[in-house]
N, C-alpha and C positions, 0 to 999 in steps of 0.2 A: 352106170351104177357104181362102178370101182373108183371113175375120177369122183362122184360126190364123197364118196367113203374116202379116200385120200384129202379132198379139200374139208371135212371135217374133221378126220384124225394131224393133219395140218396146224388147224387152227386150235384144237388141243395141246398141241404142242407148244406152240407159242404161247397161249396162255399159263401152259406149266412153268417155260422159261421165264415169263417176265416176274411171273409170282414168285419163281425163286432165287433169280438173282436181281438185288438192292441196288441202288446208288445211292448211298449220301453224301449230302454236301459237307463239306469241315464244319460247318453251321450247325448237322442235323447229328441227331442218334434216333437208334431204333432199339424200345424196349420191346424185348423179346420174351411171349407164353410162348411154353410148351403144354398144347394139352391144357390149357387155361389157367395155368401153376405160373408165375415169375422163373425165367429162366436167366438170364444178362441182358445188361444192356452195350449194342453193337454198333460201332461206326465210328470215324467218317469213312467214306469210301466204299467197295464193294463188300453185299454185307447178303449170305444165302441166308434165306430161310424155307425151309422143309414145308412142301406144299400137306395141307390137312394135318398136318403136324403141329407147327408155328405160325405163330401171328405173330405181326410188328407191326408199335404205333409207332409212326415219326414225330418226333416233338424237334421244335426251334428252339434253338438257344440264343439268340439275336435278345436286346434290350428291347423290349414293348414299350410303347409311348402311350401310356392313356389316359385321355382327358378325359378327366370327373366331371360330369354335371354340376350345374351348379346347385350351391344347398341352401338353404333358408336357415339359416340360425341364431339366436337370440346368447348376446353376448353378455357375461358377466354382469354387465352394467344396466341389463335389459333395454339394449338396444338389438333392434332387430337389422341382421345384412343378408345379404346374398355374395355367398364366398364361391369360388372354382377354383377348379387347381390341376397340376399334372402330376401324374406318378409314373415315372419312370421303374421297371421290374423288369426281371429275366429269369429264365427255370434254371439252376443249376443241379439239381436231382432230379432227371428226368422218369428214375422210377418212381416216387415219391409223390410227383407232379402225376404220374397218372393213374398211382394205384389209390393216394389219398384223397384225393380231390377228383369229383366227376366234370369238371370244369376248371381249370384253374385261374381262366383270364376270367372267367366271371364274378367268381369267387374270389380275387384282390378286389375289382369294380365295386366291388359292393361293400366288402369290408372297408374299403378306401372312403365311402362316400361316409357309410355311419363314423369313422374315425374321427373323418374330416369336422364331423357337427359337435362331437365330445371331446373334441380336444380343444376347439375353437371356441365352444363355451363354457370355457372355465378362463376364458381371458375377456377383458372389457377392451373395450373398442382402440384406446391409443395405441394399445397390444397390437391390435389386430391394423394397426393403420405403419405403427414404428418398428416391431419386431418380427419381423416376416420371419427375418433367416433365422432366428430364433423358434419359431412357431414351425417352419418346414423342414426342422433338423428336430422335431418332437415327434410329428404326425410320422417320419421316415422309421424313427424307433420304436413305436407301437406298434406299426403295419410290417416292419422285419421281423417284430418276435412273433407274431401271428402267422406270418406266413412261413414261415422256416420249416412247419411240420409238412406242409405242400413243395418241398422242396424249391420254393421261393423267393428270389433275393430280390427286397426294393429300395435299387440304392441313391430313390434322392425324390425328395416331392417338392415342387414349387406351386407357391399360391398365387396365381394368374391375377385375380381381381376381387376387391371388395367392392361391392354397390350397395351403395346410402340413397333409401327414402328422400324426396328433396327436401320436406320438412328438417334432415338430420344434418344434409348439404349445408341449410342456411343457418342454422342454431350454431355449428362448426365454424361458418365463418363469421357469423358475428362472435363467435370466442377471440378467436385469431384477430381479429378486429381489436375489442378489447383488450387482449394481451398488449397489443403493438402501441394502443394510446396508453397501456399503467408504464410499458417500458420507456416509453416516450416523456411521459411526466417525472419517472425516475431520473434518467438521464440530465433532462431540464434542472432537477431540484438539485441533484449533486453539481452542478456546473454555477447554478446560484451559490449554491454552497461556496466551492472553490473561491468565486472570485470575491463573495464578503471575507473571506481569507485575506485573500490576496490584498482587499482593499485596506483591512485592518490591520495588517503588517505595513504595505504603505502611507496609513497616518500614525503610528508608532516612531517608521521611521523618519517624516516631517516634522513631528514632534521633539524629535530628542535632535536634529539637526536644522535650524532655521535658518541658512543658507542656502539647505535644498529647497523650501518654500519660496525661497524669494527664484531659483533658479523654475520653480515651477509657473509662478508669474508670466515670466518670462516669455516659456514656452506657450503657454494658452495664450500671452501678445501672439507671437508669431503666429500659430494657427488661427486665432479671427481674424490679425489683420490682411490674409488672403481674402477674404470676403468681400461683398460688397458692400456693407451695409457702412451707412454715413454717419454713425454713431456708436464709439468704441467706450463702454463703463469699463473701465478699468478698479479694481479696489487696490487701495494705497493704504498699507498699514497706519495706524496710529504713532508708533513710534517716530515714523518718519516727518509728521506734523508734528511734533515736540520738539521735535531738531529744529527744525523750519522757525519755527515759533522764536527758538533761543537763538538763532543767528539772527535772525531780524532785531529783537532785543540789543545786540551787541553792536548793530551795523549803525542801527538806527538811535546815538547816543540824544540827539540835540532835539529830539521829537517829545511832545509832552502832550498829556492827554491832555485836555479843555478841562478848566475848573466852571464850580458856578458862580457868577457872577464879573466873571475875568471878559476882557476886550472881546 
């Protein structure tokens, strides 16, 4: 009968001990009631608390990682997506975190998700496809001023993925589509452009120098006559049959045209 009274006052004992001396990690603190009143908050390291006296909650200070669900929400432009995202948060007041808030990881989750749908629909769709870091540096500054009274810090949100309808898939890509042939025909027109430039500055300047014409002659011989073909038009100005015409004239003295009626 003595050894059971000893191995229960035993094990009393030990349960006194563990209840009142703490370990935490560098990581943790422990806010401390007295008597159900806010007392301090204690740690890291060895931390008593006074059995039937004091309670301690341990809270983590580590960054939480948590993935939002994803959300259904209808953008600006009355296009409807499907956005997720991650929110990165940590407790820095851990009285705050557990005297304010009866939760506190659940209570970001959730304000995270309704944020996520009214921030995100007040932007149309190329927003939401081209301005991410813009859009996750917004959702971060709404969800910081809200949680701050929970002694909350959320210091960064990223928006994982947008998913389009495949109707919204193909209407996207025949945009992109279209864009690439108006670019395409721009491009083309201006390059038309350039070279009636070009061209019309090159017959100004054959115009006003007609020994570059003849030297261009020239050049277009040379390039056909690599060819094969057994028949070379050549054009011969007029001027140069005028000449022709008058040296013949002059060579040709003792020649006389046929009268009528002559031998």
């Amino acid at each position: 009968m003595t050894g059971f009274f000893m191995l229960i006052v035993g094990a009393m004992l030990v349960a006194l001990f563990s209840s009142t001396f703490r370990i935490l990690r560098e990581y943790e603190r422990g806010v401390i009631f007295m008597l159900g009143r806010f007392y301090r908050v204690k740690g890291p390291g060895l931390v008593i608390v006074l059995p039937f006296v004091q309670q301690m909650v341990r809270m983590d200070l580590r960054t939480i990682v948590h993935d939002v669900p994803s959300q259904d929400l209808i953008s600006r432009d009355n296009v409807s997506v499907r956005v997720n995202a991650v929110v990165y948060f940590r407790v820095i007041d851990p009285e705050r975190a557990v005297i304010q808030v009866a939760n506190f990881f659940e209570a970001t989750s959730q304000l995270a998700q309704t944020t996520l749908r009214s921030v995100l629909g007040k932007h149309g769709l190329d927003e939401l496809l081209a301005e991410r870091d813009k859009l996750n540096l917004d959702i971060q500054r709404v969800l910081d001023v809200q949680t701050d009274n929970w002694g909350v810090k959320v210091s960064n949100v990223e928006i994982k993925q947008v998913d389009l309808n495949e109707s919204m898939v193909r209407a996207i890509a025949r945009q992109a589509e279209a864009e690439r042939e108006r670019r395409a025909k721009v491009i083309h027109a201006e390059g038309e452009l350039q070279a009636s430039k070009a061209l019309f500055e090159a017959a100004q300047m054959l115009a006003r120098q007609p020994q570059a014409m003849q030297l261009r002659y020239l050049q277009t011989l040379t390039q056909i006559a690599g060819d094969k073909s057994s028949t070379i038009v050549f054009p011969l100005p007029i001027d140069i049959l005028s000449v022709l015409k008058r040296g013949n004239g002059r060579d040709g003295a003792g020649w006389e045209e046929p009268t009528e009626g002559g031998p």
